[in-house]
C-alpha positions in Angstrom: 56.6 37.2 -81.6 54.7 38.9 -78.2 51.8 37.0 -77.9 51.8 34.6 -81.1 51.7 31.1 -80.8 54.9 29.6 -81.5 54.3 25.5 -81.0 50.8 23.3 -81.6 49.3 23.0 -84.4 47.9 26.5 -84.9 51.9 27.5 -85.2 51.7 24.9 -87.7 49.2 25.7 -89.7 50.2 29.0 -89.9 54.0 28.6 -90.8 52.5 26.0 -93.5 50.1 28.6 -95.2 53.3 31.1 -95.1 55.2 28.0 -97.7 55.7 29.6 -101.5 52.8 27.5 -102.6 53.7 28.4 -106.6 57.3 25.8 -105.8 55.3 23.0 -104.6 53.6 21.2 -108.1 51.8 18.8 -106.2 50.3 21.5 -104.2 51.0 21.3 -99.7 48.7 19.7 -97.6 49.1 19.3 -93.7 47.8 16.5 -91.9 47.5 16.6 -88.3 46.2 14.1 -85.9 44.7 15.1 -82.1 42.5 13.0 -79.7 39.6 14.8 -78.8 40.3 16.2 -75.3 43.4 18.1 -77.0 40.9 20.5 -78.3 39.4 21.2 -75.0 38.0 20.2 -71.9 33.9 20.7 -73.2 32.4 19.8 -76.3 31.4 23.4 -76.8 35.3 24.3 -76.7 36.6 21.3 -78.7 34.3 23.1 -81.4 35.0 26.4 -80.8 39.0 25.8 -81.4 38.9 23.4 -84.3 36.4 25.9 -86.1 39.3 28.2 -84.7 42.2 26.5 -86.1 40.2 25.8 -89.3 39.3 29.5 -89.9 43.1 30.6 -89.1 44.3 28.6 -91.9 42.0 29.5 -94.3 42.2 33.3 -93.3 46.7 32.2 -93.9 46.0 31.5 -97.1 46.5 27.7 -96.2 45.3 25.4 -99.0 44.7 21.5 -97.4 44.3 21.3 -93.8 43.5 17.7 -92.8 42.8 17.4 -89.3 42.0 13.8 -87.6 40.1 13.7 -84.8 40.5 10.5 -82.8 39.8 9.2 -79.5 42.0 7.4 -77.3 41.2 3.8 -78.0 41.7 3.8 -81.6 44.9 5.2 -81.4 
């Protein structure tokens, strides 16, 4: 495990995509929820590592990624 991620939601993601997808009839989705400044302290940053997280699951083999994106006052 030297140098993986093993908590947040890329850990997530990625131990979702590693489900036996061919069990679940319904098919698996993940649904996340993160206020903004959780995906960095720049808007450049907040991009680069949900575009990040995004691209990691898909590479996974991870078939529904929801992610909401919310600020402070609505949650």
């Amino acid at each position: 495990m030297n140098g993986r991620d093993t908590h947040g939601m890329l850990a997530l993601a990625l131990s979702v995509a590693n489900l036996p997808h061919f069990e679940a009839q319904d098919g698996i989705s993940l649904t996340n929820t993160v206020v903004l400044a959780g995906l960095g302290h720049t808007p450049a940053a907040q991009v680069t590592n949900l575009v990040g997280l995004i691209d990691a699951s898909t590479l996974a083999r991870g078939s529904h990624l929801n992610i909401n994106v919310l600020n402070r006052e609505t949650l």
